[in-house]
VEXDRENPA-686910 format. One line per 3 residues: number of its first residue (from 1); their letters; for each residue x, y, z of N, C-alpha, C. Coordinates in steps of 0.02 Angstrom, whole numbers. Layout:
% VEXDRENPA-686910
NUM> A> X/Y/Z/X/Y/Z/X/Y/Z | ... .
***
This chain:
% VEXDRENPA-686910
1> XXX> 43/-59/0/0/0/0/45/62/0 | 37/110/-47/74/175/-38/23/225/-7 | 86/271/26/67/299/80/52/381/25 .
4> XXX> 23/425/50/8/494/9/30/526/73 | 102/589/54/117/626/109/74/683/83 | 53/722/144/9/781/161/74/841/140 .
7> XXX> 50/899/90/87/939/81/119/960/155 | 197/998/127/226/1050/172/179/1094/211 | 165/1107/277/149/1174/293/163/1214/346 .
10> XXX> 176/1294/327/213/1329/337/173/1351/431 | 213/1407/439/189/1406/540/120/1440/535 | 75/1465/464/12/1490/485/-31/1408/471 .
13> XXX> -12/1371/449/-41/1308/419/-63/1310/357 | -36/1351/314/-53/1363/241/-22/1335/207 | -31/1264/157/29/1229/124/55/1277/69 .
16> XXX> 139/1254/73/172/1315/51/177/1303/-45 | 126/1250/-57/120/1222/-132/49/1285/-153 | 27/1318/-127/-31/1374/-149/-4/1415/-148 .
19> XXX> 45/1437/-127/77/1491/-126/107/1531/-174 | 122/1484/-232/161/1531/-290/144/1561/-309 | 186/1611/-339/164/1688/-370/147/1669/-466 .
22> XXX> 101/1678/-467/73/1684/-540/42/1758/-585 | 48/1760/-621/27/1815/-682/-55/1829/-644 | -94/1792/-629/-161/1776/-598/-182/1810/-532 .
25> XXX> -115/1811/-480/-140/1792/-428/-120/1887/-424 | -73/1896/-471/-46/1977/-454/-91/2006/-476 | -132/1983/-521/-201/2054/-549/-234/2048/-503 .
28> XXX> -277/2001/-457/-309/1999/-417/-298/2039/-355 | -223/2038/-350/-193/2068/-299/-203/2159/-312 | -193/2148/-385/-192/2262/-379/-261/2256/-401 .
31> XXX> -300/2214/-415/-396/2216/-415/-422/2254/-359 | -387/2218/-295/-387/2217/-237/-379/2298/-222 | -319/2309/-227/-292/2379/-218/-324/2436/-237 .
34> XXX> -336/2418/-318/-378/2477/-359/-450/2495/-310 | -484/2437/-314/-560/2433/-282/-570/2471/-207 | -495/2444/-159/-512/2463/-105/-462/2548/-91 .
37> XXX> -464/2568/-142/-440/2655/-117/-490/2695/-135 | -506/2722/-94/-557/2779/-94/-553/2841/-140 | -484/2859/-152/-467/2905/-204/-464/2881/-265 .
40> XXX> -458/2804/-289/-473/2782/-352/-547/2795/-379 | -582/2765/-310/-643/2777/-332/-673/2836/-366 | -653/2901/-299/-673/2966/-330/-656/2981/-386 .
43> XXX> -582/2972/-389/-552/3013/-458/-576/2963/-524 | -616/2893/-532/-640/2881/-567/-719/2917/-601 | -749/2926/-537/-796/2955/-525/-804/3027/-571 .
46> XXX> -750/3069/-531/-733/3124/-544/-736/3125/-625 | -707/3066/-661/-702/3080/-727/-759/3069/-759 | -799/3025/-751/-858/2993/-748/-905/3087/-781 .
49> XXX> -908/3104/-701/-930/3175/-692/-909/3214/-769 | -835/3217/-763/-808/3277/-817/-851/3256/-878 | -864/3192/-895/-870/3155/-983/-932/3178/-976 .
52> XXX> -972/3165/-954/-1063/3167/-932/-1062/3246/-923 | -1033/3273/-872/-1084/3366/-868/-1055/3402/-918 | -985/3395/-939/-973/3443/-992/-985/3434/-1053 .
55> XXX> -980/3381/-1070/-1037/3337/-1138/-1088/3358/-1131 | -1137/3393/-1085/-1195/3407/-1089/-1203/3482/-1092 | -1136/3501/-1069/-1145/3582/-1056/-1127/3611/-1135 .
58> XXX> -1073/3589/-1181/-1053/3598/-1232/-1099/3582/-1287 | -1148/3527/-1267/-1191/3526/-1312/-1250/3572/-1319 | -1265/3603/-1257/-1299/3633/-1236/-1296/3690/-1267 .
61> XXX> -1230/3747/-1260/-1223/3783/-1305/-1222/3788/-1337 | -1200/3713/-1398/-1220/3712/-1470/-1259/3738/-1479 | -1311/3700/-1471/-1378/3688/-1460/-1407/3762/-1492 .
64> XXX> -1382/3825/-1437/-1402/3887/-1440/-1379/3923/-1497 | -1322/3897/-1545/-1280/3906/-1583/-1333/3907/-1662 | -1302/3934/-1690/-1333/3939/-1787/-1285/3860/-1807 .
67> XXX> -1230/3864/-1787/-1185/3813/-1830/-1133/3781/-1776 | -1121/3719/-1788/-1043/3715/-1747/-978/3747/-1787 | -962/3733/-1743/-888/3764/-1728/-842/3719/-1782 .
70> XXX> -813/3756/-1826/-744/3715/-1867/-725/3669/-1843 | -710/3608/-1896/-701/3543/-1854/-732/3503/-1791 | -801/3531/-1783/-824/3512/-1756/-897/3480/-1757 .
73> XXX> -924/3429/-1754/-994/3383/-1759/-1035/3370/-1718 | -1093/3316/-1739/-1138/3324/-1671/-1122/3292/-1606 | -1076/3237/-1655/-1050/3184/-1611/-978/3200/-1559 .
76> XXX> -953/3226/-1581/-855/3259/-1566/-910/3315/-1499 | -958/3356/-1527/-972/3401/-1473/-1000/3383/-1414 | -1053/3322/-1414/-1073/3284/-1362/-1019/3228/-1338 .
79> XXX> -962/3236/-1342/-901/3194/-1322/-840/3248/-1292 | -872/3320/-1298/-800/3373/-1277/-758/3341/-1209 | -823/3329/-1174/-804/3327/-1100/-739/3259/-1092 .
82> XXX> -734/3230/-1169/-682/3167/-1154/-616/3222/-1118 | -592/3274/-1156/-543/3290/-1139/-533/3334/-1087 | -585/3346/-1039/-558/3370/-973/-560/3309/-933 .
85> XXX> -606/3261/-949/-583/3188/-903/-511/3158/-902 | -493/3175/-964/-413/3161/-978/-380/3170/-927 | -378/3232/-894/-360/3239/-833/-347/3192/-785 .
88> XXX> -421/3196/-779/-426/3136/-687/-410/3071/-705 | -408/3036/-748/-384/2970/-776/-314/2972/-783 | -283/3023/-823/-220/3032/-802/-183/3049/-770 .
91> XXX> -216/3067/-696/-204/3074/-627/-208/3028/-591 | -268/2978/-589/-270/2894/-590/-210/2864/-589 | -196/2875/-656/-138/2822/-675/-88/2824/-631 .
94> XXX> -55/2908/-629/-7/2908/-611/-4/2906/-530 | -67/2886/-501/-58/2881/-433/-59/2801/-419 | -84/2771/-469/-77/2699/-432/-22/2660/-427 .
97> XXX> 43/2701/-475/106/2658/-452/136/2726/-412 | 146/2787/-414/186/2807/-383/156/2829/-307 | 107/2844/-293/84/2790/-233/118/2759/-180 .
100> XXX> 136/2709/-219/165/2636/-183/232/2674/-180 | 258/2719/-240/325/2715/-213/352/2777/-164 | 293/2802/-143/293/2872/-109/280/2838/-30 .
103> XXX> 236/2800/-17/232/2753/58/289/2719/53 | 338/2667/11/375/2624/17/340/2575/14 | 275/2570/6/247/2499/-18/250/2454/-98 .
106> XXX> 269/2499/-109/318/2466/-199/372/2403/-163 | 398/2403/-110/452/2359/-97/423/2306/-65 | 351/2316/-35/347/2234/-13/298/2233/-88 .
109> XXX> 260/2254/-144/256/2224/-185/305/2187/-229 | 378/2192/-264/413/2164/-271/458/2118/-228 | 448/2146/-178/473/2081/-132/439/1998/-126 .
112> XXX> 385/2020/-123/299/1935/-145/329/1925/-237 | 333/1989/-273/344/1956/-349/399/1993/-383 | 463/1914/-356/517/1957/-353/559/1971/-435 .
115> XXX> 506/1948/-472/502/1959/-556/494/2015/-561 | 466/2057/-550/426/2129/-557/394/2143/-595 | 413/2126/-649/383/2141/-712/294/2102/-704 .
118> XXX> 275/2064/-690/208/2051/-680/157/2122/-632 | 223/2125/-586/162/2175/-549/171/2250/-599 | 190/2253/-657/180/2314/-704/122/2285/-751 .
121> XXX> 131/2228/-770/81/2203/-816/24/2197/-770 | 16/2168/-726/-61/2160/-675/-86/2243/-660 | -18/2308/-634/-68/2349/-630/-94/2398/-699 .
124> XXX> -86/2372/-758/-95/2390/-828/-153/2371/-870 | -149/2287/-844/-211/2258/-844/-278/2295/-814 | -275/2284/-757/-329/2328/-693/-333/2376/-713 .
127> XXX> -275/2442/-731/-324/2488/-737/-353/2491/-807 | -328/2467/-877/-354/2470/-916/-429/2446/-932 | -434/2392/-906/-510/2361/-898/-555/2407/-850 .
130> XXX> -544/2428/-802/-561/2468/-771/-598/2544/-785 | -549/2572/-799/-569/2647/-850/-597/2619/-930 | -581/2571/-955/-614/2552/-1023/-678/2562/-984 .
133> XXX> -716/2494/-955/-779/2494/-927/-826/2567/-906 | -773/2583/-858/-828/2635/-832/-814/2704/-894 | -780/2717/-958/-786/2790/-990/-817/2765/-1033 .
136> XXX> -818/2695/-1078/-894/2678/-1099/-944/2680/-1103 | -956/2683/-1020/-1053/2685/-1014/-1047/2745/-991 | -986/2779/-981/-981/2891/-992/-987/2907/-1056 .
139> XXX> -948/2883/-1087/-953/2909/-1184/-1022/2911/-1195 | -1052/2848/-1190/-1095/2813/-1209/-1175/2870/-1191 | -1182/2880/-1114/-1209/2916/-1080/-1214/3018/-1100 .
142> XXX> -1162/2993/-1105/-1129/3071/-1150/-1162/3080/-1205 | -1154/3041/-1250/-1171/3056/-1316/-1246/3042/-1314 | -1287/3010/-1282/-1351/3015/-1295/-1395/3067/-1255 .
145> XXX> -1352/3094/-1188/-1394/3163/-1163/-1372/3236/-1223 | -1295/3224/-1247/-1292/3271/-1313/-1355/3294/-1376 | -1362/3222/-1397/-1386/3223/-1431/-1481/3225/-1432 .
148> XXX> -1485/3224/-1362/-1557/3256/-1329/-1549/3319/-1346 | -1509/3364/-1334/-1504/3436/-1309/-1495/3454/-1389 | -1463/3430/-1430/-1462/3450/-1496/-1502/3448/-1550 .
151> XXX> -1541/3373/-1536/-1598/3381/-1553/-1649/3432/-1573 | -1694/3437/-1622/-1710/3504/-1637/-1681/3570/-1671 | -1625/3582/-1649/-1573/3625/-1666/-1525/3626/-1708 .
154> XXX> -1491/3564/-1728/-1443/3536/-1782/-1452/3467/-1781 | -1442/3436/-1849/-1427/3363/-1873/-1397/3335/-1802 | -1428/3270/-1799/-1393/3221/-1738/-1377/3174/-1756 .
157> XXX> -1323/3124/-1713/-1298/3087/-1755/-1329/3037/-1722 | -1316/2958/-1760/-1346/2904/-1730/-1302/2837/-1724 | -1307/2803/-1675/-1266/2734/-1647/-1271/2686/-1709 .
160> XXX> -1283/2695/-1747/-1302/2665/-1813/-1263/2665/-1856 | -1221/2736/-1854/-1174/2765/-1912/-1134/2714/-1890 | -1083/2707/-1928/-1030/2652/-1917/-949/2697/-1882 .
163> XXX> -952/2777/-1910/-912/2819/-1881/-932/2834/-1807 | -1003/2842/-1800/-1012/2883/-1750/-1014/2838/-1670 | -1005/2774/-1684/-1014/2696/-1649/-936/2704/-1637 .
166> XXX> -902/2716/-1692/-812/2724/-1680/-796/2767/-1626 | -843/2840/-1645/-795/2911/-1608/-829/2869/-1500 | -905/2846/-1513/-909/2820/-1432/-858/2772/-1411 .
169> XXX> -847/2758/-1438/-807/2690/-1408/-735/2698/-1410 | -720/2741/-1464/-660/2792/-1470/-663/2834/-1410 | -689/2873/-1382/-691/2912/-1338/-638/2880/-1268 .
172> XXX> -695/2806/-1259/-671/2771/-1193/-578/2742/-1229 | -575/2706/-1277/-501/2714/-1292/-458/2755/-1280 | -472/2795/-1305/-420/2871/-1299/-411/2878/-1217 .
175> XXX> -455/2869/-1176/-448/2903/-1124/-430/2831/-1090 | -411/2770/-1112/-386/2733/-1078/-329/2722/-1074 | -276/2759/-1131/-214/2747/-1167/-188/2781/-1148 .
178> XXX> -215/2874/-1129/-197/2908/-1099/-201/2897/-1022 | -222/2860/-991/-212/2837/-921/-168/2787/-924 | -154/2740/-969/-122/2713/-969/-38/2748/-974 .
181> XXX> -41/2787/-1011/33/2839/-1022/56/2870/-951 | -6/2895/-926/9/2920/-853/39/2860/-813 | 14/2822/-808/42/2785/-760/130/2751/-793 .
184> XXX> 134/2745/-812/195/2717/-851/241/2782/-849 | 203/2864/-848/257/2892/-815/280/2904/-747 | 215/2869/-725/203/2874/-647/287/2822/-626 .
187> XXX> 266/2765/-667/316/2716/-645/389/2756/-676 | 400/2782/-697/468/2818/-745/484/2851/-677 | 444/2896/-669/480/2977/-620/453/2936/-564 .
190> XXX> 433/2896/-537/431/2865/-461/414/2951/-417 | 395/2962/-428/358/3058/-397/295/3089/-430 | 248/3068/-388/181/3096/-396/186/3187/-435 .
193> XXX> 198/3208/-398/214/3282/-435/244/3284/-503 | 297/3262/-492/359/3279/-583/306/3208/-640 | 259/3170/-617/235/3114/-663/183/3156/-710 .
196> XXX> 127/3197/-631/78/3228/-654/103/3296/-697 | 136/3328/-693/173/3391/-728/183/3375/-777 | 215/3329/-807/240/3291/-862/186/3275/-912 .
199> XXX> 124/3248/-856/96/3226/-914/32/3293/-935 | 15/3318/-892/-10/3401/-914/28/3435/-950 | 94/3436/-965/113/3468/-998/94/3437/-1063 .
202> XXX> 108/3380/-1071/109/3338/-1138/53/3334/-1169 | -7/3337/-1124/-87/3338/-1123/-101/3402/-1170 | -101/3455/-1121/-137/3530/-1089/-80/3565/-1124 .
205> XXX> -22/3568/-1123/25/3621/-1133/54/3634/-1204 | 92/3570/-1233/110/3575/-1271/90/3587/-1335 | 30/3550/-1347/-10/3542/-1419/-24/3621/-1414 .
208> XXX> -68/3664/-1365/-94/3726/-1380/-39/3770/-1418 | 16/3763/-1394/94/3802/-1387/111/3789/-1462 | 108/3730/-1473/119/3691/-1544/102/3747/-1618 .
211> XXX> 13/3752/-1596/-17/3796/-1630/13/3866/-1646 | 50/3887/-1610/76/3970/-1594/125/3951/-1664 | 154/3923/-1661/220/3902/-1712/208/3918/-1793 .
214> XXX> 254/3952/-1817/212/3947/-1906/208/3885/-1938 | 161/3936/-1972/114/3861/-2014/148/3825/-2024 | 186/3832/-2076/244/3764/-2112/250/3712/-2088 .
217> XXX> 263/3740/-1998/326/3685/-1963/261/3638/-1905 | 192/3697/-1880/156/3665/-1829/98/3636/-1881 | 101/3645/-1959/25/3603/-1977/58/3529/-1985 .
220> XXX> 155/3534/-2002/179/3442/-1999/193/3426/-1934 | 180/3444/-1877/183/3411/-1816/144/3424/-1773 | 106/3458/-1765/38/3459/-1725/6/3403/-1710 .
223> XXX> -2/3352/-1777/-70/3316/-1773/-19/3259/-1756 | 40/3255/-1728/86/3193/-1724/86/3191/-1632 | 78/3237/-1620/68/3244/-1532/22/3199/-1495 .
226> XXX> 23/3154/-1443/-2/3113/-1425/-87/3125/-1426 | -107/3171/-1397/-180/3195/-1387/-192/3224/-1445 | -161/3251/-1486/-175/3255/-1551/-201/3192/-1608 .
229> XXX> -168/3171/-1576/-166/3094/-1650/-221/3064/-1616 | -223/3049/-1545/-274/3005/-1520/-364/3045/-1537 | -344/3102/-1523/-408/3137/-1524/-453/3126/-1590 .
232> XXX> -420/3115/-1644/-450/3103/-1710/-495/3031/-1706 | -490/2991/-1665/-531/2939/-1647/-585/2947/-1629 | -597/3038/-1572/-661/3034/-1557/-708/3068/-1619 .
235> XXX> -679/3107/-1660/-728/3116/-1718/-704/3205/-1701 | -703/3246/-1759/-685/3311/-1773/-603/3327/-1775 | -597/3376/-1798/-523/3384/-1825/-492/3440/-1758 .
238> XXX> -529/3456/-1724/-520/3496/-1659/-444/3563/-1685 | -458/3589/-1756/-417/3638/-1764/-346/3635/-1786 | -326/3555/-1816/-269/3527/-1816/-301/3525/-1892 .
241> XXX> -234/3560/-1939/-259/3574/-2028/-238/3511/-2043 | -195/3458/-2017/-174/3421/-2075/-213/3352/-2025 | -263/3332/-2000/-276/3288/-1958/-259/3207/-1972 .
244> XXX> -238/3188/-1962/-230/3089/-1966/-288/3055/-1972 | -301/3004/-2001/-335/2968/-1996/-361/2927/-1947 | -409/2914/-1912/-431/2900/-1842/-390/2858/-1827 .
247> XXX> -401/2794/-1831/-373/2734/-1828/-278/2757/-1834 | -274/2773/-1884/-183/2787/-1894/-192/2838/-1821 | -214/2876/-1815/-192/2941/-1764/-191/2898/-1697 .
250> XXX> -252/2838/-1671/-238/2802/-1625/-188/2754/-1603 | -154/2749/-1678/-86/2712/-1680/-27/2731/-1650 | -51/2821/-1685/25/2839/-1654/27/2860/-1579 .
253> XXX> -35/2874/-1552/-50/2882/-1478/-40/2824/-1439 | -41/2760/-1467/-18/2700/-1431/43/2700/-1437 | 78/2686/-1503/135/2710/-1502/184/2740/-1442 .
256> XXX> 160/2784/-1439/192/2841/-1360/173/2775/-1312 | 146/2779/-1297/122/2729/-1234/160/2669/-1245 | 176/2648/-1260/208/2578/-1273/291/2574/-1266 .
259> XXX> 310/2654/-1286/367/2683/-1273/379/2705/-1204 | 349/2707/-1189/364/2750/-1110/362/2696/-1069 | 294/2628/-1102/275/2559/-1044/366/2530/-1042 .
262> XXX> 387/2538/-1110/441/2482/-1111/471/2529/-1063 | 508/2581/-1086/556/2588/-1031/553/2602/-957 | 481/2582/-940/465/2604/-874/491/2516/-863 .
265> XXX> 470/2464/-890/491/2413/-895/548/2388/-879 | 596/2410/-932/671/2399/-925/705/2441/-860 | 689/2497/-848/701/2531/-773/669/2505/-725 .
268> XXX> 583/2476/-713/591/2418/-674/615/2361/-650 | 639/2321/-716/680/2271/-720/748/2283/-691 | 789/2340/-713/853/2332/-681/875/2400/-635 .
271> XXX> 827/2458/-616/823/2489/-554/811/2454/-480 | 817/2491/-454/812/2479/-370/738/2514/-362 | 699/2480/-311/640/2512/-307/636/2579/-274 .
***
């Protein structure tokens, strides 16, 4: 008769065979994290707020308007409010890793996963699914109190169009990629302050500044600027003469992001926390 030995277990009585660290067990772990901070919540919230009242306020004035505004539609105007949410999402980002490294709790997370690189991919995962979900049923919410208020007053657009199904769902993209950028500089500058500066500038600062520049030089690089290129996804040319093609302009806005993930990556990988 063979005997079956009873796993190892450790001094809480937890066999030490459940214990390993998996790709699985680390999303669950910053699931955990995301859900239970109270400032995630708000500042999700908060954005929630920005997409929904100023989408309604901008449409609103349309509304009162003879015509829109250059480069601008029924759909792009009941979606304005994507880009002051930009903000709080990319304030999000950059607080959920630098955060950790402002308490010193970044070090017992790599200390449990002493890979690291998972706990960048788990908190990338989380928040991306996260802000996808909830600026969705904001876009979404957005564009159909817009298009109440416009109603009557100018052409409206409908969930039907095959563009105008793009710029909603475009909306929640854009503003996920851009939280996603935040945080990846969050992880770069390990400093809440110099992450958020950085990325307002890159947001808020630069593109307007861009414009000042003569024609020649700001109509070939304007529309190459991260919130530039991405913005063509939600629908209107927002004042940029030579605009990208939605899809290409979302390319090159991932693009950036993918640049900043890696080397937040490779400086995770072989920095000190």
């Amino acid at each position: 008769m063979t005997t079956v030995e009873a796993p190892a277990l450790s001094s809480t009585g937890i066999s030490r065979g459940v214990l390993r660290v998996t790709q699985l067990r680390v999303v669950l772990s910053e699931w955990t994290k995301l859900r239970s901070l109270r400032s995630t919540v708000y500042t999700l919230l908060t954005a929630v707020v920005l997409m929904i009242g100023l989408g309604a306020l901008f449409a609103a004035i349309a509304a009162s308007q003879p015509s829109f505004n250059p480069g601008e539609s029924a759909t792009s105007t009941s979606l304005t409010g994507t880009f002051f949410a930009q903000l709080a999402i990319g304030v999000l980002g950059v607080l959920l890793i630098s955060g950790e490294y402002s308490t010193g709790m970044i070090r017992a997370s790599l200390t449990v996963v002493p890979g690291r690189l998972p706990v960048l991919w788990a908190k990338l995962a989380v928040f991306a699914a996260a802000v996808f979900g909830a600026m969705l049923l904001a876009s979404l919410t957005s564009f159909l109190i817009g298009q109440a208020l416009l109603s009557g007053h100018h052409p409206t657009a409908s969930l039907a169009d095959p563009a105008t199904l793009r710029s909603v769902v475009g909306a929640a993209l854009y503003l996920t990629v851009a939280g996603m950028t935040g945080l990846a500089l969050g992880a770069l500058l390990r400093h809440t302050a110099a992450a958020i500066s950085t990325f307002v500038g890159a947001f808020f600062v630069i593109p307007p500044l861009m414009l000042l520049l003569p024609a020649p030089f700001s109509s070939h690089v304007v529309q190459y600027l991260p919130s530039n290129a991405g913005a063509m996804l939600v629908g209107g040319s927002y004042g940029v003469s030579n605009p990208l093609a939605p899809w290409t302009g979302f390319a090159v806005m991932c693009g950036y992001a993918l640049v900043l993930i890696g080397w937040a990556a490779w400086q995770l990988r072989r920095g000190d926390a």
